[in-house]
N, C-alpha and C positions, 0 to 999 in steps of 0.2 A: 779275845774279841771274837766276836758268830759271824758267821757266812754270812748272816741281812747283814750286819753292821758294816764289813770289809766289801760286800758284793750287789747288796739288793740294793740298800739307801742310796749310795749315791750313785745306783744306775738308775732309780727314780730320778733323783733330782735333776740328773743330766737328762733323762726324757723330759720331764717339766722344764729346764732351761730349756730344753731344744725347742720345747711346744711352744714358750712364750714367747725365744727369739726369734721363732719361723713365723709366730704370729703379728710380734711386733715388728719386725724385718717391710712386710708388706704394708703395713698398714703407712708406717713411716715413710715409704717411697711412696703413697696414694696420695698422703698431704703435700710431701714434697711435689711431687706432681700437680698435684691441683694449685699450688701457689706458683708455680711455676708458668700456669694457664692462666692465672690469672693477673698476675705479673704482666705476661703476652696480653694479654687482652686490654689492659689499660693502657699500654703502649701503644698496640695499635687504636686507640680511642683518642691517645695523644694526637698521633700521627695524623691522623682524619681532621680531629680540628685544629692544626695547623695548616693543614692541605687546606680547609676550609676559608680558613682566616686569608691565608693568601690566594683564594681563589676570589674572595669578596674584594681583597683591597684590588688587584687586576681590574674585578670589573666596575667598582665604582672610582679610578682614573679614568676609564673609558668612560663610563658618563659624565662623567666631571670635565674631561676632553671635548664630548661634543657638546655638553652646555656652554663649555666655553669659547667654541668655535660658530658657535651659532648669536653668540651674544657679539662677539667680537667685531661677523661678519653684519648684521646690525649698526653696529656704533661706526663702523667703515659708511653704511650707506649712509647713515644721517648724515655725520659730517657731509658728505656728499650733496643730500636733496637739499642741506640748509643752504650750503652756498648756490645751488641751482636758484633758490626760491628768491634771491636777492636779484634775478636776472628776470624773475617774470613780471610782466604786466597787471597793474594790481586787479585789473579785472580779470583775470588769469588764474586769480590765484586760490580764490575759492575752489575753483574746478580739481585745481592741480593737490591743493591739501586736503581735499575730499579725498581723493588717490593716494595721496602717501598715508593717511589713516589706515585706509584697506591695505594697505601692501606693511604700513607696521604691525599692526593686529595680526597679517600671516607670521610674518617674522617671529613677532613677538609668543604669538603662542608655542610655536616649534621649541622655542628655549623653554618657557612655560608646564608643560606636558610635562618635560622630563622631570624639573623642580619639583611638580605637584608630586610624581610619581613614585622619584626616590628619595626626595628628602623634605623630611616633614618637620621645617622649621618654618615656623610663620615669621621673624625677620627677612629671611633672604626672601619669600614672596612678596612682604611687603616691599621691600627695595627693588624687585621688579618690578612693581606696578607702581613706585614711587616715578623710578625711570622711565616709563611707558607716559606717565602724566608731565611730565618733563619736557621729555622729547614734544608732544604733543602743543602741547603750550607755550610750547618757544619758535615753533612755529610761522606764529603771526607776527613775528620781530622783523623778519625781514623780507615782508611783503608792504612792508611800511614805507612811508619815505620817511629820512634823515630828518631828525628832529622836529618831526610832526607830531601833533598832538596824540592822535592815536598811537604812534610810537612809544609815545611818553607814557599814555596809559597801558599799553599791550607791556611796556617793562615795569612798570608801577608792580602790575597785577602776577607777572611771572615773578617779581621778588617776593610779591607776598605771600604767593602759594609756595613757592620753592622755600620761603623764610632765608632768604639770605641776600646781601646788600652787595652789588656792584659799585664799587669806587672809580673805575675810570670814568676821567673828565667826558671822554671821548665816546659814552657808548651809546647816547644818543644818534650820533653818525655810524655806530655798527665798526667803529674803528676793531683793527686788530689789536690785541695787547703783547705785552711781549713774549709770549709761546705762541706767536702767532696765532690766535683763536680769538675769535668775539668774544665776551666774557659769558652771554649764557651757555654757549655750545662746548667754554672752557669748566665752568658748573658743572654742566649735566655728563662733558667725560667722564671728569674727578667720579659723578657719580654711577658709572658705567665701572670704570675704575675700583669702586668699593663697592659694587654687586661681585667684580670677579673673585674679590680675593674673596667674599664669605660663600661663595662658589667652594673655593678650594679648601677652607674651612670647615666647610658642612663636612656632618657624619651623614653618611648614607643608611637610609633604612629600607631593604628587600627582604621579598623570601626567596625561595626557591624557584617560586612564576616569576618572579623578577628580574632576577639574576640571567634567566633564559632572552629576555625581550632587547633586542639590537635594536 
């Protein structure tokens, strides 16, 4: 056997090995490297929109909270003005349901506002303003006298807009029923009641200006 064959060959081929594995050596920790960056990177993209997602559900409880502290305090004052309005004088009483319009309108927009702002389901507006014409129209029930004709038509006409039928014998006289409540102020809670829960219900829709606004 010759000196190339025992000396030269295969200290070529060992420079050629060395050349390929010094060049494949690097190139192979380059990918591994850059998969490894990017690996990281979609991780931290996870991480972001999970921070995100729970940054969104935090703030839409918080509006979800003051809608519902705002509707809540609301349906505290009706009950309220309705029993007040059975104590006024019916010449009185125009004056006084002038005012409680203007002070449900503030009320009612406050809750309103935010509705319109974060969440864009036209049900739950319209059962706002289902409620607002409610409240409004039930009103003149107990500025009435007990089983007066006008009584008899102001409940005729709150059943027909409300679409729904009072059975007590007694409401004529504005009796209580048994949840303690007149039958239409016990209506219009139920439907105070069923604004909240699609309150709680609703998906909220923001952006990023949203998300900012307290």
């Amino acid at each position: 056997m010759s000196f190339e064959e025992n000396f030269i060959y295969p200290l070529v081929l060992l420079l050629i090995g060395g050349g390929i594995s010094g060049g494949l050596i690097p190139l192979f920790n380059s990918i591994h490297k850059q998969k490894l960056l990017e690996v990281e990177h979609e991780r931290e993209l996870s991480q972001k929109r999970i921070d995100r997602d729970r940054e969104d559900y935090r703030f839409e409880m918080e509006i979800k909270e003051k809608i519902l502290d705002k509707i809540s305090e609301e349906h505290a004052w009706y009950l309220k003005k309705f029993k007040e309005l059975g104590n006024v004088d019916e010449d009185k009483s125009y004056e006084l349901t002038s005012e409680l319009l203007d002070e449900l309108t503030f009320r009612f927009n406050k809750s309103e506002d935010l509705i319109k702002l974060y969440f864009n389901t036209n049900e739950l507006r319209e059962q706002r303003s289902k409620v607002f014409k409610y409240v409004v129209e039930s009103w003149v029930i107990p500025t009435t006298k007990p089983n007066s004709e006008i009584r008899k038509e102001s409940l005729k006409e709150f059943q027909k807009e409300a679409k729904v039928v009072f059975e007590s014998e007694d409401i004529l006289n504005a009796e209580k029923n048994d949840k303690g409540l007149y039958e239409p102020v016990f209506f219009i809670s139920k439907e105070y009641g069923i604004l909240e829960r699609m309150v709680l219900e609703a998906k909220a829709s923001f952006d990023s200006f949203g998300r900012n606004k307290k």
